[in-house]
N, C-alpha and C positions, 0 to 999 in steps of 0.2 A: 244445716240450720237455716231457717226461713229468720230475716233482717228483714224489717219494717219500717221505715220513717213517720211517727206519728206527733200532731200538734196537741197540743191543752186541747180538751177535749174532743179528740177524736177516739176512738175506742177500736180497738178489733174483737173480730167476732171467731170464736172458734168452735165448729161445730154449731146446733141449735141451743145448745143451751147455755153458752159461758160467753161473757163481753169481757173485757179488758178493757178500760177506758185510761185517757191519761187525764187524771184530775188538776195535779199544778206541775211546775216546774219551778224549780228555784235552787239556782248554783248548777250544782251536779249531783242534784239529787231530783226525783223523780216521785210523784204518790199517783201510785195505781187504784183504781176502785174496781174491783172484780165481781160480776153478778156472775152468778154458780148455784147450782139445786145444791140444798143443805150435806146432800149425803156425800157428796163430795169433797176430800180434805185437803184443803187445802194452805202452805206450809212456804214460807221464808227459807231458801234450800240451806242455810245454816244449820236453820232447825229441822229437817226433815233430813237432814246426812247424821246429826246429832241420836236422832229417834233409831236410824238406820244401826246405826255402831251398838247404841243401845239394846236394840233386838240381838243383833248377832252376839255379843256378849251374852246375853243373856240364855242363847240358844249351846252355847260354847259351855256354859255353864252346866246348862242341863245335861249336854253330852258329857260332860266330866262325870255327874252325880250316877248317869245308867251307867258307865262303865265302873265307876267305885258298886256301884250294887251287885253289878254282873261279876266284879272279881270275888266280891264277898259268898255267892254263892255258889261259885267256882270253886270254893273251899273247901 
């Protein structure tokens, strides 16, 4: 893992198209402002492990449903 030390507004640059800037500081908390082309999604990893569990459930699901079909026609 690449550690950075950065001030209020200093930003990093990742790649040509994404900045990561630090906009304030206040306590031990942190507000980032991130320039990103749209197509890119970008997620609070809370929420994108949340979306993650989601998917696979959901994929767990469907494997359940083709093997209930494939046993019914196993019949």
């Amino acid at each position: 893992m690449l550690v950075l030390t950065r001030k209020k507004n200093e930003a990093i640059q990742i790649g040509e198209d994404i900045e990561i800037k630090v906009i304030e500081i206040e306590g031990d908390q942190i507000k980032l402002g991130i320039d990103a082309p749209k197509a890119i999604d970008i997620y609070r990893k809370e929420i994108y492990a949340d979306i993650q569990k989601q998917n696979n459930e959901a994929v767990n699901v469907s494997m359940d449903l083709l093997q209930l079909l494939k046993d019914k026609d196993d019949r």
